[in-house]
N, C-alpha and C positions, 0 to 999 in steps of 0.2 A: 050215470051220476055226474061223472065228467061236465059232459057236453049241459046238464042240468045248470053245473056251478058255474059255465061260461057265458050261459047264458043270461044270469043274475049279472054277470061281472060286467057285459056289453051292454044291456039294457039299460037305457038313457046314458051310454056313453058320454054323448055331449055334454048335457049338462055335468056331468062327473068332470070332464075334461077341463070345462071352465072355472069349477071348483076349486079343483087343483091350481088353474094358475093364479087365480085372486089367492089364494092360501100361500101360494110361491112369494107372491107380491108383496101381501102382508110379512110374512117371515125377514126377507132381504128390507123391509124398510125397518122393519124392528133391529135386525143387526145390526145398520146402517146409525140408528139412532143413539146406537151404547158407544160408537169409535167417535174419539173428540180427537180436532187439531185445534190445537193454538199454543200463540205464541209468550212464553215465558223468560222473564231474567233470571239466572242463576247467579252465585258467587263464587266468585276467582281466586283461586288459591292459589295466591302466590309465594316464594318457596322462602324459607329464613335464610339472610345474609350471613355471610362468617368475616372472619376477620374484621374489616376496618370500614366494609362496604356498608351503604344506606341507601335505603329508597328517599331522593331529595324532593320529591314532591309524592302523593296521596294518588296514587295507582287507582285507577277504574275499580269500582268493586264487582261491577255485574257486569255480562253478557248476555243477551238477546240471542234465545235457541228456540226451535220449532217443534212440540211436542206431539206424535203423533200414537195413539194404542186407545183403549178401551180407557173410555170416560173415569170408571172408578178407579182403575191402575194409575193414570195419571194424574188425577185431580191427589191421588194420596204419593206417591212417590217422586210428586215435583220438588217437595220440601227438601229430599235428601241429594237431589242431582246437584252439580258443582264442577266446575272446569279446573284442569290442574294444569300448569305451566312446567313444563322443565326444568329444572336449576341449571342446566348447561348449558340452556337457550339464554340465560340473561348474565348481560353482561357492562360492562362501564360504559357511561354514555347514555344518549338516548336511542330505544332500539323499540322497532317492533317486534315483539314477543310474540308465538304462536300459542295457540290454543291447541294442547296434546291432545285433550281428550276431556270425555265427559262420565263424570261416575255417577253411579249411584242411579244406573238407569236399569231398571228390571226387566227379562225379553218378555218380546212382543212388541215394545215400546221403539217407537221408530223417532233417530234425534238427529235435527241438522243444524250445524251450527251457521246462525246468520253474522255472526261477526268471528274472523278467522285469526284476530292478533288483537293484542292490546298494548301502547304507546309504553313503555315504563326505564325510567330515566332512575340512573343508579349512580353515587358521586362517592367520590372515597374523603371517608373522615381522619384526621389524626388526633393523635394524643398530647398533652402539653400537661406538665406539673409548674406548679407558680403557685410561691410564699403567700402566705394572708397577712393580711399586716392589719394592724388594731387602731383606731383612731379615739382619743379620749376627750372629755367635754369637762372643763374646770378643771379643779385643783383639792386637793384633799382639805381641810379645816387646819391654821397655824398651827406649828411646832409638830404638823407630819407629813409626809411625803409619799408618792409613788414609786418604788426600791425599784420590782421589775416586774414583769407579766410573764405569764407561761400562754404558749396559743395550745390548744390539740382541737383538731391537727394542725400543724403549722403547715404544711402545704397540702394542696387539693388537687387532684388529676381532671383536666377539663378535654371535652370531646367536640370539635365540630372540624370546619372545613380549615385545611391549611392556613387561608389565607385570613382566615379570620382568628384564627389562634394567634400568630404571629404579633395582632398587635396586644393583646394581652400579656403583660410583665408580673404582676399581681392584680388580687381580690383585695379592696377595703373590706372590711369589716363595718355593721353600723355603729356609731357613736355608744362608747360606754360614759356613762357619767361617775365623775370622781368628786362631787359634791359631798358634801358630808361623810364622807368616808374616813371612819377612825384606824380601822384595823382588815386584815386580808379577806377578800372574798372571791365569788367564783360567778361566774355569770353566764348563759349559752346565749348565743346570739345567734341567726339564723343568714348566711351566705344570702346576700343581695339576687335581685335577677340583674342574667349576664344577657349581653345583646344575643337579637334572635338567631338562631342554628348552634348556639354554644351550650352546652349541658356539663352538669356536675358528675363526675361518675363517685357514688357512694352516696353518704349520708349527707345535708346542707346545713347540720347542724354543726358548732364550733364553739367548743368549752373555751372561757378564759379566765385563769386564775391573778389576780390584779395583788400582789404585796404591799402593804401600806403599813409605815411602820412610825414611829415617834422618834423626834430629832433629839431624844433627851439622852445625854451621859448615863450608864451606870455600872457599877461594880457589882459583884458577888456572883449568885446561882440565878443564872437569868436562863429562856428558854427563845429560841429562835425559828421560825417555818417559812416554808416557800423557797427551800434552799433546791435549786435543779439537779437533778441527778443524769449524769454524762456515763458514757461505756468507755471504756479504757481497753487498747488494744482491739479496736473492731473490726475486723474483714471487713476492705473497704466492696468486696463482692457483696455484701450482704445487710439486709436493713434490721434492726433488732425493735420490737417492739416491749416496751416495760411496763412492768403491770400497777407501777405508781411511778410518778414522772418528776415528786420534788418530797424531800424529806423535812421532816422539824428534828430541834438538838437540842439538850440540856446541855449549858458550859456554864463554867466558873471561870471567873475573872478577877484577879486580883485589880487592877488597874481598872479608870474609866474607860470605855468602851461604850461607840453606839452601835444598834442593830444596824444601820446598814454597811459597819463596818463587817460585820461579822456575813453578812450576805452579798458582799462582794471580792471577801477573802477567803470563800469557805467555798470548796465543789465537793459535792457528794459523789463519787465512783463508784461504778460498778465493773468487772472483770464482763469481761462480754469474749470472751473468748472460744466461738466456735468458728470454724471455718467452711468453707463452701471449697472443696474434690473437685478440681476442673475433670478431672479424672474419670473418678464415676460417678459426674453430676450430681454430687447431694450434696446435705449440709451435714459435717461433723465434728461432733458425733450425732447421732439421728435421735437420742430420746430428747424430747422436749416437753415442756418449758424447764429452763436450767433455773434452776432456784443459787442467787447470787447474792451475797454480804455486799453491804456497802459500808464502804470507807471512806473518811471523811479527809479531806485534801486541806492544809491550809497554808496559806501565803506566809514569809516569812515575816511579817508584821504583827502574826496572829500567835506565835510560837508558843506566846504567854498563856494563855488560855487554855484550860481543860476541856477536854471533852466528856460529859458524864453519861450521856444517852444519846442514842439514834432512834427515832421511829419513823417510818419501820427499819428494822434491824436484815430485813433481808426482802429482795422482789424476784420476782419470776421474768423473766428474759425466752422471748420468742423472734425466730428467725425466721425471715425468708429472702430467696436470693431476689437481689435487684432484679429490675427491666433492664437498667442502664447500667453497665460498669464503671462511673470517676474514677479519675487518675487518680489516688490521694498516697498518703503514706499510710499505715495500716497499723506503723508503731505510735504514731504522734495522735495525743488527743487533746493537742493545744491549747492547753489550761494555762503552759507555762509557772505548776506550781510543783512543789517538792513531793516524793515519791510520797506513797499511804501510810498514816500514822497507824498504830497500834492503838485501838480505846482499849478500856478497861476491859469490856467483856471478852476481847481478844487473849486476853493473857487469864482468863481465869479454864 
C-alpha cells in the first residue's frame, strides 16, 4: 500500500515540481506586493521653554523619515509617528538640535531618519514694568473742568529682548476726548501695538475713570466722588490690590466751598497692614482678602467740613509679594495730611 501511495506521489513528478515553483513565484510577489517604502514628513516636537527663554525665530515643523513595513500598517500609523527633541539638547544661541528618536512607530515598521538635526535658535527675553499714561483731546464745556484721572492699571509688565525694552520708558494710551463732558465718567481704551518682538504680559485692556466737576461755589450738604483711595502703613515688600480704587462722600459745609477743593484736600485710607515673613516666606497673616474701613484724611484747610457718609464704607484688600523689592519707608504714605478722622459712623 506504501509503495502504492509513492507511486501516486512520483507520478508526473515534473510537472508537480514546476507547479510548485510558479506557486512559490506567485506567493513571494504577492508578499512582496503588501511591503511599501516611502518616504514621509513627520512633526517635531519640540520641548516648552521655562523661565525667560524663546524660540526667536519659527523652528522647522517636519522632518523627512523613510518608512519601511506592510503597506496597511504604514499607510495608517504614519499620522501618529513624530520626532521628539531633548530638552537638554537645546540651548541659548543657535544650535544644531538632534533628532532623539521617533514615536509612535508600531513593530515590524522599519524607520530611518533622512534628516539627523534641526537648526533651532533660542534668545533670552526680559521683563520690564512702565507707567501708562493718558493723553486727552479738548477741554470739558465753561464753568467745568478735568480734577483728576484714575488709570487701572496704571503700570503694564512688557516682555521681549533686552535691548528692545530698554528703550521703552512708558505706554500712551489712545486719545480720550473731554468734549462735552459735564460730569465723571469711565472709559476702557485698548494698549496700542508695541514695536515688533515686545508683548503685553496680561490683559491690553485699561479702564480710566476721568472726574469732571463744576467751577461753581457752594454751601450746605453737597456729595463728592472720584476721591482715590491710598493704604496707609504698606509693606513696601508687598503690592496690595483693592477691590474699589476711589470713593464718593456726603459733607456739610457751612462756608463756600468748591468740589475740587474738596478732591484735593481729601484722601480716602485705608489700613493695609499685612506684612510679608522674610522668615517663613509668606504673607501675614495668611487669610485673605482683609476687609478694611476707610477713613477719610483731610487737609488742614478742610477742618470745617463734616463728613456725613463714605461709600463704600469698607473694601477688601489683597496681597502679594513683589517681584522687586524698592527701598521705601513702609511707615510714610506721603499724603502729608493729618492723622484719620473719626466720621459719624465710627463713634456710633
Amino acid at each position: 500500500m506504501i509503495v502504492k501511495l509513492l507511486g501516486k506521489i512520483v507520478r508526473n513528478w515534473k510537472a508537480k515540481l514546476v507547479s510548485l515553483i510558479i506557486a512559490s513565484i506567485f506567493y513571494v510577489n504577492l508578499q512582496n506586493s503588501k511591503v511599501l517604502i516611502k518616504t514621509i514628513n513627520v512633526p517635531v516636537d519640540y520641548p516648552k521653554l521655562s523661565g525667560n527663554l524663546n524660540y526667536s525665530k519659527n523652528p522647522e515643523k517636519t522632518i523627512p523619515i523613510r518608512v519601511e513595513g506592510l503597506k496597511d500598517v504604514v499607510n495608517y500609523y504614519s499620522q501618529f509617528m513624530k520626532a521628539v527633541i531633548d530638552p537638554e539638547d537645546v540651548q541659548l544661541g543657535v544650535t544644531e538640535v538632534p533628532i532623539k528618536k521617533i514615536v509612535g512607530v508600531p513593530s515590524g515598521v522599519k524607520v530611518t531618519k533622512l534628516k539627523k538635526t534641526v537648526p533651532v535658535e533660542i534668545e533670552s527675553r526680559g521683563l520690564k514694568v512702565v507707567p501708562l499714561e493718558v493723553v486727552f483731546e479738548g477741554a470739558p464745556p465753561a464753568n467745568f473742568e478735568k480734577l483728576t484721572q484714575i488709570v487701572s492699571p496704571q503700570k503694564i509688565t512688557l516682555s521681549g529682548k533686552p535691548q528692545d525694552l530698554e528703550k521703552i520708558n512708558k505706554v500712551l494710551l489712545p486719545e480720550i476726548s473731554l468734549l462735552d463732558k459735564k460730569e465723571p465718567f469711565a472709559k476702557t481704551v485698548r494698549i496700542p501695538d508695541l514695536p515688533k518682538g515686545v508683548n503685553v504680559l496680561g490683559s491690553r485692556d485699561v479702564t480710566v475713570n476721568v472726574n469732571i466737576i463744576p467751577l461753581s461755589y457752594k454751601t450746605g450738604e453737597q456729595t463728592a466722588a472720584g476721591i482715590p483711595i491710598v493704604c496707609s502703613g504698606q509693606d513696601v515688600r508687598l503690592d496690595a490690590e483693592l477691590s474699589e480704587e476711589q470713593v464718593a462722600i456726603r459733607y456739610f459745609s457751612l462756608k463756600p466751598i468748591r468740589s475740587a477743593q474738596i478732591l484735593t484736600g481729601i484722601t480716602a485710607q485705608v489700613p493695609c497692614n499685612y506684612i510679608f515673613d522674610p522668615i517663613k516666606n509668606k504673607i501675614v497673616p495668611e487669610l485673605q482678602p482683609q476687609v478694611a474701613k476707610v477713613r477719610i484724611v483731610k487737609n488742614k484747610d478742610l477742618k470745617g467740613i463734616e463728613i456725613l457718609q463714605i461709600s463704600p464704607e469698607k473694601i477688601e484688600i489683597r496681597y502679594k509679594v513683589k517681584e522687586q523689592n524698592p527701598e521705601a519707608d513702609p511707615t510714610d504714605d506721603g499724603t502729608g495730611m493729618e492723622v484719620p478722622e473719626t466720621i459719624p459712623s465710627d463713634r456710633s
